[in-house]
N, C-alpha and C positions, 0 to 999 in steps of 0.2 A: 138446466141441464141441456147437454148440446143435442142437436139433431143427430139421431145412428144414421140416416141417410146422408149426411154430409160427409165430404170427403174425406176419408180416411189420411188424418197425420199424419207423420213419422215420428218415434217418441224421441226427445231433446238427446243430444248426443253430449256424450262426458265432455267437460269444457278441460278434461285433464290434457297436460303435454304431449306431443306426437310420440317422447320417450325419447331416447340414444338415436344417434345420428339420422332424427328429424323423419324416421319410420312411424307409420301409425302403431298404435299399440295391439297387441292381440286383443281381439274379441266374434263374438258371433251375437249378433242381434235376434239372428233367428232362432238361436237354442236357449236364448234365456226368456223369448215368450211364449217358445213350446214350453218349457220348465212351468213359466206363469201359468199356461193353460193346465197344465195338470195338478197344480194349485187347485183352480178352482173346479177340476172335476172330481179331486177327492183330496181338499186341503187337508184332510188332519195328518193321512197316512204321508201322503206328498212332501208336506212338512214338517214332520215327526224325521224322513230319511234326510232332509236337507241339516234339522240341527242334528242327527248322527255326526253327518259328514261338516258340519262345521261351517254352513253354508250360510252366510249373512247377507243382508243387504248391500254390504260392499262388495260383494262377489261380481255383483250386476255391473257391466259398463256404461251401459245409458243410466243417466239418473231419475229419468221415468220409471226405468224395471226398477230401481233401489228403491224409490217409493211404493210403490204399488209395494213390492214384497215384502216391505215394514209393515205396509198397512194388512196387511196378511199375516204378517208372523202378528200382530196387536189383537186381530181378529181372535186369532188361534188360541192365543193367551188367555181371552177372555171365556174362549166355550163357544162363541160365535160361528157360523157357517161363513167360508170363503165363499159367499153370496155376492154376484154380481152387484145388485142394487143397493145391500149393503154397506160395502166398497166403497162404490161412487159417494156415496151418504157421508161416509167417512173422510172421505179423501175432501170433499167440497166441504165440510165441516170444517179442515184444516188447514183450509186456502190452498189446496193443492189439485186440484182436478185440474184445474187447467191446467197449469205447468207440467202436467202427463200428457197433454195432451187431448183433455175433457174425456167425455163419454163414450167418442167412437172408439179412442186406444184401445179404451176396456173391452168392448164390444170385440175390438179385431183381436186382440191376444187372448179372450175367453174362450173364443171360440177358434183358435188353430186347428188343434188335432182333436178326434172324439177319443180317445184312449190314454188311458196312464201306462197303458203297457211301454212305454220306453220312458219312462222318468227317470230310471235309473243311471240310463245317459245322457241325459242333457243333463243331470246333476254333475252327473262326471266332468262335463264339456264346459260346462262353467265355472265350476271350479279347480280346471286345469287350466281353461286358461286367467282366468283370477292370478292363481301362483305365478304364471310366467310372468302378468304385470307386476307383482309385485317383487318377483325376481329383475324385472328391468329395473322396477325403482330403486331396489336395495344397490343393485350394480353402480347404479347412477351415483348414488351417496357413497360406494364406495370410491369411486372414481372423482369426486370431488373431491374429499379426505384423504386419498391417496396425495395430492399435491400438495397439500400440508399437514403430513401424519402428527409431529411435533415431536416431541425426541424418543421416547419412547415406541419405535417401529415394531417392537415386540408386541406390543397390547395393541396395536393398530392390528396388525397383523391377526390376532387371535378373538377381536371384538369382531372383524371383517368374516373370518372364518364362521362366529358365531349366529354374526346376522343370517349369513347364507343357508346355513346350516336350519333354523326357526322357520325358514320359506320353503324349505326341500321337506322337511317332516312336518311342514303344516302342527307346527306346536303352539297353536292359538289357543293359549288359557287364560286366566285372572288370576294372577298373584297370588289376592286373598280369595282361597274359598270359602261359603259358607258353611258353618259348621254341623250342617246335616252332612257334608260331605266326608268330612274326616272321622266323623263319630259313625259311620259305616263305617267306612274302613276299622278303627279300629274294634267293635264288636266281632267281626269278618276275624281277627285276634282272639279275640275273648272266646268267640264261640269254635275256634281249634283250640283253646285251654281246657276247655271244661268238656269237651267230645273228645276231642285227641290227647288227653292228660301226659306229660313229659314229652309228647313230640314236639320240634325243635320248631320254631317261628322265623329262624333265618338260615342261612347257610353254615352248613357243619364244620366245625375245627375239625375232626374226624379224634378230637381228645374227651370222653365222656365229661370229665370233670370241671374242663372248661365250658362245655356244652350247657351243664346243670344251672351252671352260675351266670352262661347270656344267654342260653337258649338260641345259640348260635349267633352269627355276626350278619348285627339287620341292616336291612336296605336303607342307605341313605347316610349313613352309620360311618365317621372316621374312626377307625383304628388304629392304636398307635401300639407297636411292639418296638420297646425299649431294651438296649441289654449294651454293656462293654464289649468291645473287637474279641471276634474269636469265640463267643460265646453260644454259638448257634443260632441267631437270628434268620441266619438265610435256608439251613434245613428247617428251621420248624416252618417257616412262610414258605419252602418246597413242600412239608407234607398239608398244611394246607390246600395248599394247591390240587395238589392227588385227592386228599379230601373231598374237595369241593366240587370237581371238576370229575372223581369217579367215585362217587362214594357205594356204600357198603348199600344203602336201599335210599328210596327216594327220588328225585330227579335231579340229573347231572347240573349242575352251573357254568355256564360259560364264564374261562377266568382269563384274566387279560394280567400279566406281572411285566412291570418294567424293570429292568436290572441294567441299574447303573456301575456295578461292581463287577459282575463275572458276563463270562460271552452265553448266549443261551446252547452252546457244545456244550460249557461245562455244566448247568443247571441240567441240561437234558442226562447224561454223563451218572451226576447224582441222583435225579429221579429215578432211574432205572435200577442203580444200586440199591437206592432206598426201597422202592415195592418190590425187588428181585431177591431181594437179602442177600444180598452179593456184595460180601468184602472187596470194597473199594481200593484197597491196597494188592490184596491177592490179584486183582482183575489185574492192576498196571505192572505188576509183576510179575505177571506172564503165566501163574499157576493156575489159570482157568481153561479146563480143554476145552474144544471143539464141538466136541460132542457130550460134555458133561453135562449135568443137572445145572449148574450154575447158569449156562450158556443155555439152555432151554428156557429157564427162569427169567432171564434177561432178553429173551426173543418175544415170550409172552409180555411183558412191562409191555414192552416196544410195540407193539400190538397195541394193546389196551393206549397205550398213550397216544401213538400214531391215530385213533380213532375219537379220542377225545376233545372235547372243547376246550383245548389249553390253547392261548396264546404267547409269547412273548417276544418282547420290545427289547432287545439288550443297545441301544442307541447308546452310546455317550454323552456326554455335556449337553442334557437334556435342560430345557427350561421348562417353568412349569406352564409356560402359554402353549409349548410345543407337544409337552405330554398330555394335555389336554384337549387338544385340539388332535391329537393321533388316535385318544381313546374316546372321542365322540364321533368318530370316523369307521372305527372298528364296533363301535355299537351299534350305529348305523346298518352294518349290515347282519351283523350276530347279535342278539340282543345278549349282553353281559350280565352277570350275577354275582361278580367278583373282579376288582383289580385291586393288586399287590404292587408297590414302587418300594424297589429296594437299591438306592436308601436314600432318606429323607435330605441328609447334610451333602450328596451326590450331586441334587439338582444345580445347574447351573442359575445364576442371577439373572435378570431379566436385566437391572443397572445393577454393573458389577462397582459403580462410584457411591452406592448407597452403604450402611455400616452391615457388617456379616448377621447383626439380628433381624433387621429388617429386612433381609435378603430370603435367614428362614423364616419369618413371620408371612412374609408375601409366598411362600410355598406353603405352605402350613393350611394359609386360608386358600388358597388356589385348591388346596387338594379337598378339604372340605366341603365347595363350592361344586366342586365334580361330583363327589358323593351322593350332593341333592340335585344335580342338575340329573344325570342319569340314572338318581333312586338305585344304586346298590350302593353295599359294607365296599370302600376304600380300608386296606390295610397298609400302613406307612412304616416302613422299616426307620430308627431310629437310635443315635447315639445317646449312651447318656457317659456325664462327664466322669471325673474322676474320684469326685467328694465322696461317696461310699465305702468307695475300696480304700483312700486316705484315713476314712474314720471307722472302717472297718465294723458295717453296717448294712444291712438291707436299703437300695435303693429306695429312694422315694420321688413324689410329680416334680420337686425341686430338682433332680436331677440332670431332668432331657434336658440336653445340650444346645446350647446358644440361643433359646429363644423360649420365653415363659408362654410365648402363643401358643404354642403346639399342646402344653397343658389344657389353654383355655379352650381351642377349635377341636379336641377330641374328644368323643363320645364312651370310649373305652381307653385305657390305658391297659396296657400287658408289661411287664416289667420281668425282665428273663435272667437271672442267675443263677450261681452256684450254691449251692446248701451250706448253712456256717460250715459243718464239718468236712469239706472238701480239703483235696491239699493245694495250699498256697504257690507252691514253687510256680506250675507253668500257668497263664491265665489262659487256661482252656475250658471247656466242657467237660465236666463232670459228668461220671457215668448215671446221675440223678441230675435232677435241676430243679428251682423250684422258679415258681410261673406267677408272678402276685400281679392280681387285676387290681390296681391300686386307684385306677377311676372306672366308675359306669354308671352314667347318666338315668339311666333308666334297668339298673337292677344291681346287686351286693357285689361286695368288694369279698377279697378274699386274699387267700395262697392256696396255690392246690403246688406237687409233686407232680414229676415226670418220668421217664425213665429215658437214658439217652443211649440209643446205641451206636456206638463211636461209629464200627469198622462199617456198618452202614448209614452212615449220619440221620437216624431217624430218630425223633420222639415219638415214645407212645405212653399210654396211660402207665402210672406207676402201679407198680407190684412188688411188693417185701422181697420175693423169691427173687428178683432183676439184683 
């Protein structure tokens, strides 16, 4: 072991690149061996707050402090005291003492400061500036990759977006977790089944009987609502919306709907009809006074929605690299509970040279993908073809149009028609409808009944008296 009287080291500096145009890289020397020092004046709590914060041995610049703070978190693991002597025992056990620097390092960063009272900022200080080297690194690699994206500029585009995005929110996980992990969570389930009997596990349809049969639409969860043009797909994905976003008790969800079909004047337009019960015909026809009930009703909507967590994206010729990369931007700053994309066969091609199934299969799983990258219900507005109404038959998963993926990457299937006994002449909305949940992964299939009220394009639960 070295002499403590001998002169104080310096500990080996990162042999990493100077970074972008031949700048040293962020760091501070000094804050990551006040951090080491309060390591060893109270390692457990010290570094109990560093893996809070997700603090690793790669955090450290010099690869002196990354050793030492292995052999610290090793310590820690085992029940051991971040014990000076210890340490050193440890570290020269593994051929590494000297390459820190030997005994005096130890000695000089043990003994920095006497107090933990600021740990909680050099953790800070270290591991912001950690992030910015690794925000130069990822730059860097984009910047290489930039000069030869390869044809595909859309996916360069949205991988680039991705990477940055994993640096900014410090999203450092493991893939696979172990399965004490999930088996929490899912008890944290179990144990609001059996305490909270019938309250809902995901976000509310605001329709009880859809409710009964998912227990609402759970995080992580695509949804695919199916139905022929004209059929009400886009008010029922509007009273969702209102649903979810104000419901009746509970807590509001932030909803993000992209609408590839109408501008968000005219969603807004209809929402307001729809909670106002304000005949949407009467309104544009001029028989609504100024000062009437109807026009109060509609002030109040306005209100309440002006106030709530709704978003909407009405973008055009949306790809699905772009819709993905707009609603990982917007969750970023609003944590989301809900996005609605209306509609599925809408999205533009990322290669419009590839065949039209592979075009909705690559949206299909894109959308999917979002569901679990940002853990909420994805609900996918969707076409289905014509074979039904030809064989004059209740839709089924053969239906959805142009691509069998969207069967397979869905977790729920909704399937939205008119009742046999409807009349045939115009292919509208029946003043009923029935709603068949014709896939759900993880709970019964079914048909439940709706009631549809035309003059305010809303569904709501069905009633004989309707």
């Amino acid at each position: 072991m070295a002499d403590a009287a001998s002169p104080t080291p310096a500990p080996p500096r990162a042999g990493a690149p100077a970074g972008l145009f031949g700048r040293e890289l962020p760091h501070s020397l000094e804050a990551e061996e006040y951090l080491l020092s309060c390591c060893f004046i109270d390692g457990a709590e010290t570094l109990a707050r560093c893996q809070e914060e997700k603090l690793g041995p790669e955090a450290f610049f010099a690869p002196a402090n990354q050793k030492i703070f292995a052999a610290l978190l090793g310590l820690n693991q085992r029940g051991l005291p971040a014990d000076l002597s210890v340490l050193a025992e440890e570290l020269k056990a593994a051929g590494k003492l000297e390459e820190i620097g030997g005994y005096p390092y130890l000695m000089q960063v043990s003994s920095k400061i006497p107090t933990t009272a600021q740990a909680g900022y050099f953790i800070e200080r270290v591991s912001s500036l950690h992030l910015l080297r690794r925000m130069i690194a990822t730059a860097g690699g984009i910047v290489e990759r930039a000069f030869s994206p390869g044809e595909n500029v859309e996916q360069f585009f949205d991988e680039a977006e991705a990477d940055f995005f994993k640096v900014t929110q410090n999203r450092v996980s493991d893939s696979a977790k172990p399965m004490a992990e999930p088996v929490k969570e899912a008890f944290i389930v179990i144990d609001k089944m059996l305490h909270h009997r019938g309250e809902l596990t995901g976000v509310t349809s605001g329709l009880k009987d859809l409710d009964t049969l998912t227990f609402g639409f759970q995080k992580a969860e695509m949804i695919v609502l199916a139905a022929r043009p004209s059929m009400g797909k886009t008010s029922l994905a509007l009273n969702f919306v209102e649903a979810a976003a104000l419901p009746r008790k509970g807590v509001a969800a932030a909803t993000l709907m992209f609408s590839l079909e109408m501008s968000a004047a005219q969603l807004a337009l209809r929402m307001l009809c729809s909670r106002a019960r304000v005949n949407m015909k009467k309104l544009r026809d001029g028989f609504v006074g100024q000062n009437s009930e109807e026009m109060q009703a509609l002030l109040h909507a306005a209100d309440d929605f002006s106030k709530s967590p709704v978003f909407i994206d009405d973008s055009s010729a949306l790809t699905i690299m772009q819709l993905r990369a707009k609603a990982r931007r917007i969750h970023a700053r609003h944590k989301l509970g809900l996005i609605i994309v209306d509609y599925l066969q809408l999205l533009s091609p990322t290669d419009g040279r590839v065949p039209r199934e592979q075009q909705v299969a690559e949206a299909s799983r894109g959308l999917k993908a979002l569901a679990k990258e940002l853990d909420v219900p994805v609900i996918v507005l969707s076409q289905l073809n014509r074979a039904s109404e030809k064989e004059n038959r209740a839709p089924k998963l053969a239906d959805l149009r142009e691509s069998g993926s969207i069967e397979q990457d869905a977790d729920v299937v909704l399937m939205l028609t008119r009742p046999k006994d409807a009349d045939e002449k115009f292919q509208v909305a029946a003043d009923s409808a029935e709603l068949i949940v014709a896939k759900q992964r993880n709970g019964p299939v079914g048909d439940l009944k709706l009631t549809f009220l035309r003059d305010i394009t809303r569904f709501e639960n069905f009633t004989p008296s309707n």
